[in-house]
C-alpha positions in Angstrom: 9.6 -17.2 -0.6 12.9 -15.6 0.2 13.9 -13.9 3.5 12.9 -10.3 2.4 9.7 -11.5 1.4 8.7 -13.4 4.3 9.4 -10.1 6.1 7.7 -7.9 4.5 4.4 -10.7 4.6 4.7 -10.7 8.0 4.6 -6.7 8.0 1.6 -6.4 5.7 -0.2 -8.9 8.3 0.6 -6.8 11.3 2.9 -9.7 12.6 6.3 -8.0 12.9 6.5 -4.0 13.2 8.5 -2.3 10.6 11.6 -1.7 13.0 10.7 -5.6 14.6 11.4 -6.6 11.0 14.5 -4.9 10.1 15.9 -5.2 13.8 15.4 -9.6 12.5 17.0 -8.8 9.9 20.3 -7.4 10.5 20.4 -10.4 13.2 20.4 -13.1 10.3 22.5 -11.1 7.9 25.3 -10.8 10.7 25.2 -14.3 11.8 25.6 -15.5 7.8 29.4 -16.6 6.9 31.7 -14.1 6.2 31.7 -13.1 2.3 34.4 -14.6 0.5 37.4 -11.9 0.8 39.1 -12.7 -2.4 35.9 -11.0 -4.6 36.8 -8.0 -2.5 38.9 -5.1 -4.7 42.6 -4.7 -3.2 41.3 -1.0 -2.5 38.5 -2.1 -0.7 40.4 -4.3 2.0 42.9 -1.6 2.5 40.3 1.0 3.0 38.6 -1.8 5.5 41.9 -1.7 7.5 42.3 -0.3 10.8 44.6 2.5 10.5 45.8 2.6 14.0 48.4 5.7 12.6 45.5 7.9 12.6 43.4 6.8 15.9 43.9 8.5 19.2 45.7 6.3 21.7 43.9 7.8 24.5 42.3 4.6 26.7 40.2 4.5 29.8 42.7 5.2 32.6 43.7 1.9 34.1 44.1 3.1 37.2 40.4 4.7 38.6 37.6 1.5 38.6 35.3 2.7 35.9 31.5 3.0 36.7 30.1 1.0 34.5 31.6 -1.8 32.0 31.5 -2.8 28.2 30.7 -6.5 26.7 33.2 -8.6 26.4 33.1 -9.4 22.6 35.2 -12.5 20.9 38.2 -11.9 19.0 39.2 -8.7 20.6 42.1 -8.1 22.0 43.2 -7.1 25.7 43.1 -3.8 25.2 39.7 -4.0 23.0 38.4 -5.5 26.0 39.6 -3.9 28.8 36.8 -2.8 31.2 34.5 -5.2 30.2 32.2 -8.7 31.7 30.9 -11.7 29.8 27.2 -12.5 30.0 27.6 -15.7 31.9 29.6 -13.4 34.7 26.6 -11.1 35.5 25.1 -14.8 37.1 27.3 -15.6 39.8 27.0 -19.1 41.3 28.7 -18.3 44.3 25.6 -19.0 45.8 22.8 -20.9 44.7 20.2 -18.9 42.5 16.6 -18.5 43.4 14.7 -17.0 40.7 15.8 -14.8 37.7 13.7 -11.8 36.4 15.5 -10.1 33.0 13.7 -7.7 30.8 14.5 -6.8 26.9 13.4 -5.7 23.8 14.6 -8.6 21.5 14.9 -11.8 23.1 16.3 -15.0 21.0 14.9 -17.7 24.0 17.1 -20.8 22.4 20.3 -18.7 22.6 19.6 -17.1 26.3 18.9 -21.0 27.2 22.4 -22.7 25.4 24.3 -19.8 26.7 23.3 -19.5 30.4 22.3 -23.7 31.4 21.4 -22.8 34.5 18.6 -21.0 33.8 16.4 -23.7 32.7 16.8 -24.8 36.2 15.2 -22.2 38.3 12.1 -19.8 38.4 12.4 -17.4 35.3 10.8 -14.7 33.9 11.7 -13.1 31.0 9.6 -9.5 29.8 10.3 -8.4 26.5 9.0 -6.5 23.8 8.3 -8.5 20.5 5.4 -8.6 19.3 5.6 -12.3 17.1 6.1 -14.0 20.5 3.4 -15.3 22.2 3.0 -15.2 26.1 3.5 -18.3 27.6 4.1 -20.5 31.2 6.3 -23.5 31.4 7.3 -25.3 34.0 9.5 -22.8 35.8 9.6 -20.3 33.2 6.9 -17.2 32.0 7.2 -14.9 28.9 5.5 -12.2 28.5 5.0 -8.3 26.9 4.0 -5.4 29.4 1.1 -3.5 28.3 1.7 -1.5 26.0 -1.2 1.9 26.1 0.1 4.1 23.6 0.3 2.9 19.9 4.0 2.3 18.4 5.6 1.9 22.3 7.3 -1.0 23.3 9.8 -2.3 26.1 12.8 -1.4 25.8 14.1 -1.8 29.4 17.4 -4.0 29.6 17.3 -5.3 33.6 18.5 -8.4 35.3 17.4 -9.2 38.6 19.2 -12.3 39.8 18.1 -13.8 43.4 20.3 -15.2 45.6 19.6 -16.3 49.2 21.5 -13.7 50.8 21.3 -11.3 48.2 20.0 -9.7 45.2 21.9 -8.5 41.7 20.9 -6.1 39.7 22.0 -5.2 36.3 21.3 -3.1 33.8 22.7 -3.4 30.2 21.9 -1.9 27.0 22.2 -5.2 24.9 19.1 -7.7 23.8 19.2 -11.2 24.5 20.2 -12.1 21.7 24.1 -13.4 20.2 24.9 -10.2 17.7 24.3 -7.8 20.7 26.9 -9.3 22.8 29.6 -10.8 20.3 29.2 -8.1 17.5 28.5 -4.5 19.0 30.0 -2.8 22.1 27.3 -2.5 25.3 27.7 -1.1 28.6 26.5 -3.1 31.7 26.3 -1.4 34.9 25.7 -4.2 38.4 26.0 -4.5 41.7 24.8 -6.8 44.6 22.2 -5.6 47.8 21.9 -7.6 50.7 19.3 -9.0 52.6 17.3 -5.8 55.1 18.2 -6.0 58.7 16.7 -4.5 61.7 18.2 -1.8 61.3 18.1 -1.1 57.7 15.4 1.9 56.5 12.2 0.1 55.4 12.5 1.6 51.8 14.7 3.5 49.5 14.2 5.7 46.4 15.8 2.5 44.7 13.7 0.2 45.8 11.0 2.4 45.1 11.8 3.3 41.5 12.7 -0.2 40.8 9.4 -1.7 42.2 7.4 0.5 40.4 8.9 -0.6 37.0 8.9 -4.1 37.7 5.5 -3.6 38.9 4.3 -2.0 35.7 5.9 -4.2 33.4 3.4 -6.5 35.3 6.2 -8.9 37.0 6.7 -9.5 39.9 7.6 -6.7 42.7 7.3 -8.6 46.1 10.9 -10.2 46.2 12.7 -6.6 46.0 11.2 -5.5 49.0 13.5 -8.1 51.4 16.3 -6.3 50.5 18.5 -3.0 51.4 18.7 -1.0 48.5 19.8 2.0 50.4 23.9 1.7 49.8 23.3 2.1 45.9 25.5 5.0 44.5 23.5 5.0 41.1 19.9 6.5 40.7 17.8 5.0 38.2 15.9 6.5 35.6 12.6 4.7 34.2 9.9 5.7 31.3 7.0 4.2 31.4 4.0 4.7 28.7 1.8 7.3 29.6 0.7 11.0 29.8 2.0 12.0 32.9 1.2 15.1 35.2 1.4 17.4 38.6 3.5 15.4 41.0 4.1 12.8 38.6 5.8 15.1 35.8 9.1 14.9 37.0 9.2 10.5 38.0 9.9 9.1 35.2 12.4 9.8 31.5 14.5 12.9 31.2 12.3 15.3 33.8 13.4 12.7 36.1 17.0 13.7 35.4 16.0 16.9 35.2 14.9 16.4 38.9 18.3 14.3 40.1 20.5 17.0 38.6 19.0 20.2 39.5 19.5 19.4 43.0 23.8 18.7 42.8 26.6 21.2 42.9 29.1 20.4 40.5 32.9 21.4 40.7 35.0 22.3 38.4 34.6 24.9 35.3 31.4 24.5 33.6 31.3 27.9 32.0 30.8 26.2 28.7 29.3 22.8 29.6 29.1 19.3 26.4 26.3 18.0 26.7 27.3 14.8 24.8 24.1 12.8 23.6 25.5 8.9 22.2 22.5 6.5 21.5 21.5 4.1 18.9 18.5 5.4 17.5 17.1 8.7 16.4 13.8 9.6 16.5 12.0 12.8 15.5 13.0 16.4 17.4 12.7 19.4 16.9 15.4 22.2 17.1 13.2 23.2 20.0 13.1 20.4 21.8 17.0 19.7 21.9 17.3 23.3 23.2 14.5 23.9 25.6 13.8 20.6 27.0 16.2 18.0 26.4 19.0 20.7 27.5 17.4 22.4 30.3 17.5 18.5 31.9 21.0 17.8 30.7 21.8 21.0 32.2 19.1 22.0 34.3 21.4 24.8 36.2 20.8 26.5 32.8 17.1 26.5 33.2 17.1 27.8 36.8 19.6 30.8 36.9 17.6 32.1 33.9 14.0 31.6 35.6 15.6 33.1 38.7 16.8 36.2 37.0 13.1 36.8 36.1 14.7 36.7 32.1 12.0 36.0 29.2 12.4 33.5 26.6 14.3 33.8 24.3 12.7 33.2 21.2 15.9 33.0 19.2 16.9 29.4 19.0 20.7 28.4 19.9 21.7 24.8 20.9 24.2 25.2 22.8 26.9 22.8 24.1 24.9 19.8 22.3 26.9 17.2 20.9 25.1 14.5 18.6 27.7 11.4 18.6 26.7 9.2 15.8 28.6 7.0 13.2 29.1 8.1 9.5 28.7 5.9 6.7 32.0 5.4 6.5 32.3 3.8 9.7 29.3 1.4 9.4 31.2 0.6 6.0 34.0 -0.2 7.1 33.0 -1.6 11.0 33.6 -5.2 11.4 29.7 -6.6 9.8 29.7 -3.6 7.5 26.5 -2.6 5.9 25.1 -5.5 8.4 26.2 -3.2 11.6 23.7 -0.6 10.0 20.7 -3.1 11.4 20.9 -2.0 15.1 21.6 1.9 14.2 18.0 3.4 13.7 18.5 6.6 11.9 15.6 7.4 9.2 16.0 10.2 6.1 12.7 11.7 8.0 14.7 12.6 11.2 17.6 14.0 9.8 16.9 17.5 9.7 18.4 20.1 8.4 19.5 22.1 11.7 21.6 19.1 12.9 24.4 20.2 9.9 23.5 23.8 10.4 24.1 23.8 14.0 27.1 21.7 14.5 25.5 19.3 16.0 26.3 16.0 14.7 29.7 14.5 15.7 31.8 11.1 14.7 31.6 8.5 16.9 35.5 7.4 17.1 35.6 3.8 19.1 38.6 3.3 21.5 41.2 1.4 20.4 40.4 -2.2 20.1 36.9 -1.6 18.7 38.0 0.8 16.0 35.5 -1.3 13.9 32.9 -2.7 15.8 29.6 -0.6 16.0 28.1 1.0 18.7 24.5 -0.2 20.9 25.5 1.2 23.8 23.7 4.8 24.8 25.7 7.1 26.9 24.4 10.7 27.7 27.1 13.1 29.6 27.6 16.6 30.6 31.1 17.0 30.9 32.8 20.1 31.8 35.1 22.1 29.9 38.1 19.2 30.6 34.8 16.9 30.2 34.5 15.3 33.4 30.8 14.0 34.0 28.4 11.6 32.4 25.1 10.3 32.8 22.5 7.2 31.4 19.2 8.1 30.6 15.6 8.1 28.8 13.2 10.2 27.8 9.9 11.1 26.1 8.1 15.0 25.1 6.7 17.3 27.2 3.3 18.8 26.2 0.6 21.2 27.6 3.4 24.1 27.9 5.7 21.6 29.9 2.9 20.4 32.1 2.9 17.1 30.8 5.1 14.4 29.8 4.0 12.0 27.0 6.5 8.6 26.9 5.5 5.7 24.4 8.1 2.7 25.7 9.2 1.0 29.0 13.0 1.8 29.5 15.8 1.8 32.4 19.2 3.2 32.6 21.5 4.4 35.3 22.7 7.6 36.5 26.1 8.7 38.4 26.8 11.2 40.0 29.9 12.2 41.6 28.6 13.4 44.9 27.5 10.4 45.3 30.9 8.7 45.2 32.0 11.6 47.8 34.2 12.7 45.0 34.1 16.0 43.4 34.0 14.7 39.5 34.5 11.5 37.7 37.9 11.7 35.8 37.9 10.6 32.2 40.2 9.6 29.3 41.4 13.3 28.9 42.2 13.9 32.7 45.4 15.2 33.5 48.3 12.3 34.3 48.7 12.3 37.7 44.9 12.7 38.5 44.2 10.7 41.7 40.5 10.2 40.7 38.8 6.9 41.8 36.2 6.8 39.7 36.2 6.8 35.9 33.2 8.3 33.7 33.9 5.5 30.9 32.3 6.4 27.2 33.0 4.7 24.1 34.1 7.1 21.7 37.2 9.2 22.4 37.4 12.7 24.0 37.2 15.5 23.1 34.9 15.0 20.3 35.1 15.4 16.8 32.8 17.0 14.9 31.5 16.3 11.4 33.9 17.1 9.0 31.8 18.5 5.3 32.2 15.1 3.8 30.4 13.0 6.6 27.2 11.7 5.8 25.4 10.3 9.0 24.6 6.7 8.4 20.8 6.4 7.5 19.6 2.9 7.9 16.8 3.9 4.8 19.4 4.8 2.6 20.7 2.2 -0.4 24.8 2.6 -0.4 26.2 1.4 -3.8 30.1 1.3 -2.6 31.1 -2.2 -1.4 31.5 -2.5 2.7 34.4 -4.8 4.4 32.5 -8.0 3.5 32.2 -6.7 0.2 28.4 -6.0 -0.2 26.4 -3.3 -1.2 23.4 -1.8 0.6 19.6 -2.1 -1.0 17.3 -0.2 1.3 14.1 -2.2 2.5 15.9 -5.5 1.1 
């Protein structure tokens, strides 16, 4: 039986999910040698070239400490990797570790094991969302899926909670545990370290609460967080969890949750005609009302308020304004570094592309910074950045129902959110700031500023799509093969 087949068996017996499958896939593809490059046409490696002529040379600013960081990725250069950690550096051993909690949606256990010893050697749990592996204790180690309520949810949560005597590290990433997240696509990773409560430190924090209530419904583990000061944290997290979700509970979790953290700041600077700059991985299916009613009014919430205060009606006409849709072409995932393979990770059915995304502008090319011109994106960055874009913000969401009195979220997730009163600065500066900014803090994205929108011969990269011109390795595409 060859590899497609066993796949699709193990679909038709309810083993493997259709996106578990293809997800697999693109994982053994990528880590297959390279295609011999002498079958490639001379065309076709010069087209695979980088063409650093025609790239912007803007780069993060050196000089402001960016909030967040990307993968480090082998074969890169310095520049390619500036701003960015290895795995094995989120586990410091500059003291001894305790116990290790990590959370993920794929999770390749051998790999984790060879590439961080150490934790075979103290208490480990490790939650993650796959459904073809059993739960199972170990010696030190358990493995297991949250519940999952809601049919076709699943964790997708990226957290590492590392336990120290003295302190705690948390860390949030948007990579799997697994080797092609980390060597072959660029990921942000956001950490930092909490120490021990004192006598004098507040009994709880909206951290420690958020945090504890995720680990707690994932069913780890919350009892360890609670012996430690989460109150200095600049960052607010954002969680999802499955479920229909009302009254005081409408705005606690996915992007009402943001709606919530933002409605309540007082941004600087000239927002008059505000990006609202959407990068992610996957696309699922909206409506032309949800991107402008909902998902908007919480990427811009200041929006939602002057209107309702002006006592103004809705408008039934729909405009999306100010959203930007940053998502590779074909041409990119042709050319990127795995080629068609890169496609794997980027989960963008024919269903969901609708017809208003061209209509409206929407959809814009995701333009790596130099150094990762051709390595693909899993990293998910949503900003609002002001006309000189100057903000940006992690998040997750689900849909409102019941007239906006409910919330309805499928999966388990986490990301991070910054915001610049928090810093005590008045905005984050960013690739296209001014020279001579003195900002401190840098709102880091992976595509290049401003944005570029599609041009009329883009095609968004659909990962159900067959693709007959040959990628950098020199392969077709065969959709469902």
């Amino acid at each position: 039986m060859d590899i497609y087949s066993d796949f699709s068996a193990r679909i038709a017996v309810g083993e493997l999910t259709q996106e578990e499958a293809d997800y697999q896939l693109a994982i053994l593809l990528s880590q297959e040698e390279e295609i011999n490059r002498s079958d490639v046409p001379h065309d076709r490696k010069r087209r695979a070239e980088v063409d650093l002529t025609t790239l912007d040379d803007k780069q993060p600013r050196l000089s402001s400490v960016p909030l967040y960081r990307f993968n480090s990725m082998p074969g890169l250069t310095s520049q390619g990797n500036a701003h960015s950690i290895r795995l094995k550096d989120i586990f410091s051993t500059e003291e001894e570790i305790l116990s290790v909690l990590l959370t993920t949606y794929m999770l390749d256990l051998d790999w984790l094991l060879e590439t961080i010893p150490l934790l075979t050697m103290v208490p480990l749990t490790v939650v993650h969302g796959m459904s073809n592996i059993q739960a199972f204790k170990r010696d030190k180690m358990t493995v297991h899926c949250p519940p999952l309520p809601l049919s076709y949810g699943t964790n997708h949560g990226k957290m590492f909670a590392i336990f120290y005597e003295n302190k705690v590290r948390i860390a949030i990433s948007t990579a799997n545990l697994v080797a092609p997240d980390y060597d072959r696509k660029t990921q942000g990773i956001w950490m930092e370290d909490f120490s021990r409560k004192k006598e004098d430190s507040p009994p709880t924090s909206a951290f420690e609460e958020t945090i504890t209530d995720y680990v707690r419904r994932i069913k780890a583990d919350p009892k360890p967080f609670s012996s430690f000061d989460f109150s200095s944290s600049k960052v607010i997290l954002i969680t999802s969890v499955p479920g229909h979700f009302q009254g005081e509970s409408l705005d606690r979790y996915g992007h009402m949750a943001l709606r919530k953290a933002l409605s309540r700041e007082n941004f600087q600077g000239d927002f008059s005609s505000p990006h609202h700059v959407c990068q992610f991985s996957s696309m699922g299916s909206i409506t032309e009302d949800w991107i402008n009613e909902e998902f908007r009014n919480s990427m811009w919430p200041h929006h939602l308020i002057t209107r309702e205060k002006k006592g103004k009606k809705k408008d039934n006409t729909t405009q999306v304004t100010g959203v930007q849709l940053v998502w590779p072409t074909v041409s990119f995932v042709r050319d990127s570094n795995d080629g068609w393979n890169s496609g794997g990770g980027l989960c963008f059915p024919q269903k969901n592309d609708k017809a208003f995304f061209k209509e409206r502008g929407l959809m814009h090319r995701y333009r790596p910074l130099t150094g990762r011109e051709r390595v693909a994106p899993h990293i998910k960055t949503f900003a609002t950045f002001s006309n000189d874009y100057s903000r940006a913000a992690w998040i997750a969401w689900g849909s409102l129902q019941k007239n906006g009195s409910q919330i309805m979220i499928r999966n388990y997730e986490i990301g991070v959110l910054f915001l610049p009163s928090r810093y005590g600065v008045e905005h984050f500066e960013t690739a296209v700031s001014p020279e001579g900014s003195t900002g401190e803090w840098l709102a880091l994205t992976p595509y290049q500023l401003p944005t570029q929108r599609y041009e009329s011969s883009d095609r968004p990269w659909l990962w159900d799509v067959s693709y007959d011109e040959r990628d950098s390795r020199g392969a077709t595409f065969i959709a469902g093969k």
